[in-house]
N, C-alpha and C positions, 0 to 999 in steps of 0.2 A: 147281602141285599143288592147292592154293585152287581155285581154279577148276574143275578139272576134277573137286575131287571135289563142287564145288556143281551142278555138269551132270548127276553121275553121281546124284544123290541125285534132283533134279528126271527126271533119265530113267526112276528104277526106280517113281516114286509113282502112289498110287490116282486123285490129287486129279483131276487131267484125262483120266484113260484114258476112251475110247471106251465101255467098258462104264459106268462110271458117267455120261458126260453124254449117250450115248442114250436114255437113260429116264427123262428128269425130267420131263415133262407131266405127268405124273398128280401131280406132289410140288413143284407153283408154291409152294406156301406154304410150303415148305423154308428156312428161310434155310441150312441145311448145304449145301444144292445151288447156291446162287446168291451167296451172299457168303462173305468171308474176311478175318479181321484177322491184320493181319503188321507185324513191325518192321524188315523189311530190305527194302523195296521194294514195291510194287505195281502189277499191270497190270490194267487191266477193259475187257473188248474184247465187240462182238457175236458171236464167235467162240470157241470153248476151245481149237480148233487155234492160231489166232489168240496167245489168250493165253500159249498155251504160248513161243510163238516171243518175244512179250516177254519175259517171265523168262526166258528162254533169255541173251536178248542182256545184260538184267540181271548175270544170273549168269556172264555172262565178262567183266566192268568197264562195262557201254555205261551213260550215261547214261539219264535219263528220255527224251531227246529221242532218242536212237537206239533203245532201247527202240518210241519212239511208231512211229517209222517203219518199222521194220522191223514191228512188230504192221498199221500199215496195209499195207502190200506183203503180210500172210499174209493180209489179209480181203481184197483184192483178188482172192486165189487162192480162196480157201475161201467168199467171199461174193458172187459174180459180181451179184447183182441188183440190189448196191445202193454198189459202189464199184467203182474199177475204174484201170487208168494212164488208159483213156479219160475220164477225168471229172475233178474239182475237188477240193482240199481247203482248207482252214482250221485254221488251231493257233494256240491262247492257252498261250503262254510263262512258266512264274515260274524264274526265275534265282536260285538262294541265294544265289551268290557278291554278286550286285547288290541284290537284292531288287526287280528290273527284271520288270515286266511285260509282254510286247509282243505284239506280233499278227502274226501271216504270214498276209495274206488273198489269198488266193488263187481267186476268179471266174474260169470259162469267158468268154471272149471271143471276141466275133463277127469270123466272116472278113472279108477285104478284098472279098470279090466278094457278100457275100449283104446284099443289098438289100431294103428292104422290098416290092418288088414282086416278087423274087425268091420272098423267101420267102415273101410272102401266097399264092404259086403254087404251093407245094410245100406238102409235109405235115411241117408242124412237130411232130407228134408221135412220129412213126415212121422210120426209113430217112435216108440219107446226108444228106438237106437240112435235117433234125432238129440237126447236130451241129454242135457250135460246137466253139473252139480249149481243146482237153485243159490242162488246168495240173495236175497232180497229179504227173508226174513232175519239174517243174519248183519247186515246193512242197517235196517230199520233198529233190530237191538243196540247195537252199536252205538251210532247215532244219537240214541233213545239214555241209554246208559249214559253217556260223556258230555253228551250237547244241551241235552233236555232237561226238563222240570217235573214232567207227570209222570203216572203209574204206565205200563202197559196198559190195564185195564181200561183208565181210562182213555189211553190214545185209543182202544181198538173198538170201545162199545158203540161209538158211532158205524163203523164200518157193520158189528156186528147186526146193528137195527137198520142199513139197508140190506141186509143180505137177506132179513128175517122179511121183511117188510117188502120190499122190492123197489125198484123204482120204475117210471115207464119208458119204452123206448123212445128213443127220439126217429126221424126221416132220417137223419145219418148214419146213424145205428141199422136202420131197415134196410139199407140197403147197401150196406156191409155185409150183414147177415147174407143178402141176396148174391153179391158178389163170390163170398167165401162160400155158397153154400155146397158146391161139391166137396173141398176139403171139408170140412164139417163133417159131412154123414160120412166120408170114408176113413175121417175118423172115431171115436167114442164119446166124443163131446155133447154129442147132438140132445139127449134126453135134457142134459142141462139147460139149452140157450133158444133150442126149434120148441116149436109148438106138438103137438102130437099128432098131425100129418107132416109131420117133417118137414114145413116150410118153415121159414122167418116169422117172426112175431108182429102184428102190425103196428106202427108206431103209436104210440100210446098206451097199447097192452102195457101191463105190468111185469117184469119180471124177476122172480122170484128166487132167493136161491138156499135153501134150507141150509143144505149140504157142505156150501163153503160157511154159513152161520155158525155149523158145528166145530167147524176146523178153527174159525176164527175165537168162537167162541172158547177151545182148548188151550189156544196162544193165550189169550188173555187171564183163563186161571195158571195156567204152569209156564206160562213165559215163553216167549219166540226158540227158547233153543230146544221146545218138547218138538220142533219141526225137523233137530237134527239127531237128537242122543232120547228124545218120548216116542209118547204112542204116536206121534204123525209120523215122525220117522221109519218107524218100525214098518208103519203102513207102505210108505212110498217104497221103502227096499223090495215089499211083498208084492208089491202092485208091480215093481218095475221088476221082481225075481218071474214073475207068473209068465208078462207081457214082452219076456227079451232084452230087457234095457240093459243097461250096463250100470247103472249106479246100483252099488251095495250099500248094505250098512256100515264099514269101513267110513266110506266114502265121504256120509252123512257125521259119520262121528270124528271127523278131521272137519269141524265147523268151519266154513270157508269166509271167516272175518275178513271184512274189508280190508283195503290196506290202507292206512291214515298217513298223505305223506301231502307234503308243500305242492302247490298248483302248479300247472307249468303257466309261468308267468312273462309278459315281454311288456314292453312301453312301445306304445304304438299311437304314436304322434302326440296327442293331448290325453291320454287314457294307458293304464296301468290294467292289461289283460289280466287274467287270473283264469285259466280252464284245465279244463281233464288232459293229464300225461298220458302217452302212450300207456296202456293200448286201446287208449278212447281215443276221440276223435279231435281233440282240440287243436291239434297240430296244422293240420290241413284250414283253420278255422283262422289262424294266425296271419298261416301264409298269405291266407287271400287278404288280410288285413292290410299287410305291409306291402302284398306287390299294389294293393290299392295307392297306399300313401305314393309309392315311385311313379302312377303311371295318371292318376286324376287331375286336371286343370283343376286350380281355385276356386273358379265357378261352374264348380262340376252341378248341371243336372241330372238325378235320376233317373226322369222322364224318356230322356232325349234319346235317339237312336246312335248317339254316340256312347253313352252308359250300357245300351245293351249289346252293344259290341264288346264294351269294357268288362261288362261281367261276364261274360262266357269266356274271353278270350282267362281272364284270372280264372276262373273256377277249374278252364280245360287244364291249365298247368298247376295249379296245384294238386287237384286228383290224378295226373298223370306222374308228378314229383314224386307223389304217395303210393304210385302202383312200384314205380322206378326205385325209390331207395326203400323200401319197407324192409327191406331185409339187406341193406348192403352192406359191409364191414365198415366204411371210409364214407358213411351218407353226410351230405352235409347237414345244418341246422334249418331245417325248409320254415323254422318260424322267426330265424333271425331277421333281423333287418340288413345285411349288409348283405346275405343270400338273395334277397327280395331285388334291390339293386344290381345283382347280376342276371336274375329271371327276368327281372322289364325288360335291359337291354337286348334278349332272346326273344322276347313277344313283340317286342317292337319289332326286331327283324322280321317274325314273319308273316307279320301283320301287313310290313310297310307296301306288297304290292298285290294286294288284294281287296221197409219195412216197418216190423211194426213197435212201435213206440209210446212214451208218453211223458210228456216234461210236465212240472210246475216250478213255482216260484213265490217266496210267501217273504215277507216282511213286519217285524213286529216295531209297536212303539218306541221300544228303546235303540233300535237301529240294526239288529241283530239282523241277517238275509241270508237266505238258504234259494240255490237253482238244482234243481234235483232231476233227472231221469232215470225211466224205470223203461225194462223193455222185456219181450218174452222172445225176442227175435224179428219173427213175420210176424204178419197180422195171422191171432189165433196158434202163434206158437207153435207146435207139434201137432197141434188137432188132436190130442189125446190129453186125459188129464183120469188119475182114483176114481173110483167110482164111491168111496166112501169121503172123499178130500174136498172133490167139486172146483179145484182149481186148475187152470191147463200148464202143462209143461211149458219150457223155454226150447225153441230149438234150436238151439247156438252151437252144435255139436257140428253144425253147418261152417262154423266162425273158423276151425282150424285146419290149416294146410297138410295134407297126408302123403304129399311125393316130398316136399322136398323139406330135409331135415336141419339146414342153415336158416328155414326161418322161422322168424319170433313166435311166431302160431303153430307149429308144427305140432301135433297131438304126440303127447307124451303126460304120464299121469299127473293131474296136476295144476297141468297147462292153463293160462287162461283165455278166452276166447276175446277174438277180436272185435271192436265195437268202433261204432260211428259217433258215440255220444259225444255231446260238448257241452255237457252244464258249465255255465262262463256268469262271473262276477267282475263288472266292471268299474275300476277306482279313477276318483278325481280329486286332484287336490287333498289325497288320503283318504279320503271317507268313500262308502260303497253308492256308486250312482247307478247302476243297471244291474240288475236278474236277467238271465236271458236263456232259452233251450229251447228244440226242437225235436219234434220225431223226422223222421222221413229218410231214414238209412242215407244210401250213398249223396242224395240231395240232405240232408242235416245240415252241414256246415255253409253250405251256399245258401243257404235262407237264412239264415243268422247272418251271415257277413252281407246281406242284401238289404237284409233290414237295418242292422248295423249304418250299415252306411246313409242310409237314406233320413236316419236321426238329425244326421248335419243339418238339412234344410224341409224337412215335414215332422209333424205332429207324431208321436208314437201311433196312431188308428191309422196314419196315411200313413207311415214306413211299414206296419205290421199289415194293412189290406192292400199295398200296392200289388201287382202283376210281379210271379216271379217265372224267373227262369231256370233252367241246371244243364251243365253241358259236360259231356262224357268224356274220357281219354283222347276217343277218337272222332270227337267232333261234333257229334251229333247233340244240337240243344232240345234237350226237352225243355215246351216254353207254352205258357200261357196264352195263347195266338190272339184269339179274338179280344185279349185286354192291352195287347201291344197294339203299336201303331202301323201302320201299312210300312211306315219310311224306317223303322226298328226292324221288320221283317226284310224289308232287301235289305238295309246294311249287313244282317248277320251274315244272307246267301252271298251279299256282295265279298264279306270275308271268308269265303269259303265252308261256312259250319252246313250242317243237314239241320234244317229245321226239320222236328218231331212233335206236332201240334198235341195239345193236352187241352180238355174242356175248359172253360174257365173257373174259376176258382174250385180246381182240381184237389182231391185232398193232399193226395201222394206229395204234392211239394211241402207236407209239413205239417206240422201242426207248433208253430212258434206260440210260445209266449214269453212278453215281456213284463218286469218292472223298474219302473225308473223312480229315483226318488232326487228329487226337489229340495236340496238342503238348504239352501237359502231360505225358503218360506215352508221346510217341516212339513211336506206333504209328499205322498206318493200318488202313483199313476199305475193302472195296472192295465193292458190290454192282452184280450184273447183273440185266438185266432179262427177272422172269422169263415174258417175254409171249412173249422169241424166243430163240435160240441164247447167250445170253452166257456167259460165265464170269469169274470174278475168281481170281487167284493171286500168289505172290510167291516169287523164287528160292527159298526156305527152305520147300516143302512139307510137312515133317512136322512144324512149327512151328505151322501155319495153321489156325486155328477158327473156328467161324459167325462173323459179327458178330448179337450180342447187343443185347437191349433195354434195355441199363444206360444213366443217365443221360449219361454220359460223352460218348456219341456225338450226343447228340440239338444242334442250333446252332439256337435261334432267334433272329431278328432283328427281334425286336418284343417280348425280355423288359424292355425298358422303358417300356413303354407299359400306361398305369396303367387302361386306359377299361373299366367294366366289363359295359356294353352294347351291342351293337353298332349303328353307324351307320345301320346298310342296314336290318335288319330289323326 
């Protein structure tokens, strides 16, 4: 009875209805539209269909980990461009009962027949030759089997009744579609997502998707691994035997289980990191963490034009650290702290005279928090996907290096492909105080550690909606122009970067979300990002209010550090 009247309460509310989250563009600077503080659970998804189906599973006993999974299976429906069963995920684990951290890493891996001359021959960006071996149904079981509480069944039937059902587009979605729309028709995608003159769907339209309902629907009677050793599998070898690809049945029946191993983890100033080991992305995620702590004054602001000097100048070096030692014999520790201390004194010097993705994040009553990413690669993946399956390929076939055979990605059967990912669980005082993930390929890790930072002294809705920026190897900052300040924009030129103007609240820099939890007073915070589709909610919706700018919420990880000048500038 509990249950059903916690469904029935969640069914009748305003929080995620269609009319309220189709019209939030004009209202980014909302935090009522994009964040929610709750004490009975939280889910934060790039999705609000999405997040619905979390608190769903919340709210009939599922853990945070069935929770996560089932919210991934509804953005797989609800978000086609940027996850998919055809692609990859990653999930950073906290355990109450243990206080156990752990990792499910989960990389695409390269078939047994695609060879680097194979594939130097084919087009690794596009179409069947593009796609390496799917892990994300294999992820999800995993996960599901070790972590969780519920049946398949029940994790999937949500997904399967938006697939049957549909849901409508939103304006972001429209024009997605619009953007992608050559890759689309030139690949096989198109009957599923276009309309039947081959344009985008208008926002609001409904759409529908029979086809992956049936696929999902087979998951759920014969279990996630009929997608490698069943009738899905058999299909994909035959789809991809017809269409060129390279994955066999072999390939499918060598189930590509994640690997379950300890996070890479550092202490980084008041805060106990925990994110994705090589060959995700968390590395680079680190660094900028720690050259941060060597190189920020005390009263560092985020605002100011000396922070945006500061983050480009961290972000250039560590993506450039990551191009330099990714494959060196003798590289050093780029996420150590005592590495971080030699990289300032380098930044100092030469400073002195001058894809596609999809995070969530879910949190259950008992304390239990899962940060999870899921990705097909690019947005829309391969552009190809079964014609009897309805779900699109991953195109990570792109992830591995084919001249040179000393590095870690070199395509060899097997392999797994390289990723940006950084699902990160952050500790305090022992217990788990932030969720945190982003999409946005080589920009991932610099909006995390932006946001990150910026927790020291704003509200989770102003660290998460602040202006971001991302700066390349070779200097050039892609940057938010018109949300910075005039005096932000010459100190960059004044330090020699190429400013690369991007609209404002541009999506490409991300799609962050966060959850913070409040242990002192047993509440969480959940905020989405308001650049694309997210939302945050918690079984208990007439309970739920903005998250606020009270100090409560704010975790800096550099309130001991006494310096009141800064290094860099």
């Amino acid at each position: 009875m509990e249950t059903r009247k916690k469904m029935c309460e969640w069914s009748e509310n305003e929080w995620l209805s269609d009319r309220r989250m189709l019209d939030r563009e004009s209202s980014r600077d909302d935090p009522s539209l994009w964040s929610a503080v709750s004490e009975s659970g939280m889910v934060v998804s790039a999705h609000y269909r999405a997040t619905a189906v979390g608190v769903e599973i919340l709210a009939k006993g599922g853990n945070a980990v069935d929770a996560a999974i089932a919210t991934a299976l509804a953005l797989n429906v609800v978000e086609p461009a940027a996850s998919g069963l055809g692609g990859m995920a990653m999930m950073v684990i906290y355990q109450s009962s243990s206080g156990r951290v752990v990792v499910l890493n989960g990389p695409c891996r390269a078939p047994i027949h695609a060879t680097p001359e194979a594939v130097a021959a084919g087009h690794r960006k596009r179409g069947y030759k593009a796609v390496a071996v799917p892990t994300n149904p294999a992820v999800l079981d995993f996960a599901l089997r070790g972590y969780g509480t519920l049946t398949a069944e029940q994790i999937l039937e949500p997904a399967i009744r938006l697939a049957e059902n549909g849901f409508p587009i939103t304006p972001f979605q429209h024009r997605l579609f619009r953007e992608y729309l050559k890759g689309i028709t030139k690949g096989n995608i198109a009957p599923f997502f276009l309309g039947p003159d081959q344009n985008p769907l208008p926002p609001g339209s409904i759409l529908r998707q029979p086809v992956l309902a049936g696929t999902l629907r087979r998951l759920a009677q014969y279990g996630f691994t009929d997608f490698y050793t069943g009738e899905i599998g058999k299909r994909i070898a035959a789809d991809m035997a017809e269409n060129g690809g390279f994955i066999c049945e072999a390939d499918l029946a060598d189930i590509p289980w994640p690997i379950e191993r300890e996070p890479l983890t550092r202490q980084v100033g008041d805060w106990v990191v925990h994110t994705l080991p090589p060959p995700g992305g968390g590395t680079a995620l680190l660094q900028m963490l720690q050259l941060f702590l060597q190189l920020a004054p005390g009263n560092f602001d985020p605002d100011s034009s000396e922070a945006a000097v500061l983050f480009a100048s961290i972000i250039q070096r560590a993506r450039l650290d990551l191009r330099t030692y990714s494959f060196a014999k003798n590289a050093p520790d780029l996420s150590a702290a005592r590495y971080a201390v030699q990289a300032a004194g380098e930044i100092r010097e030469e400073l002195s005279g001058c894809g596609e993705t999809t995070h969530l994040c879910t949190m259950d009553s008992s304390g239990n928090m899962v940060s999870m990413t899921q990705s097909i690669e690019r947005s829309f993946g391969a552009k190809v996907a079964g014609r009897e399956l309805g779900f699109i390929y991953n195109g990570y076939m792109k992830g591995f290096k084919i001249k040179n055979k000393r590095h870690p990605h070199f395509l060899r059967p097997g392999a797994v492909a390289r990723s940006n990912a950084a699902p990160t669980i952050v500790m305090q005082g022992g217990f788990p105080s932030i969720a945190v993930g982003s999409t946005g390929s080589e920009r991932l890790a610099s909006g995390i550690f932006q946001v990150l930072v910026r927790l020291g002294s704003q509200s989770p809705f102003q660290a998460l909606a602040a202006p971001r920026l991302h700066c390349t190897p070779e200097g050039d900052v892609l940057i938010e122009a018109e949300r910075f300040s005039p005096k932000a924009l010459q100190a960059l030129e004044k330090h020699v970067f190429r400013l690369v103007p991007q609209t404002a609240w541009d999506f490409s820099f991300g799609g962050l979300h966060l959850l913070i939890f409040d242990g002192d007073n047993k509440r969480m915070c959940g905020v989405a990002e308001p650049r694309r589709d997210g939302a945050t909610a918690s079984p208990f919706p007439s309970t739920l209010t903005p998250c606020g700018s009270e100090k409560g919420w704010r975790k800096p990880f550099f309130s001991q550090r006494k310096k009141e000048k800064s290094l860099l500038i």
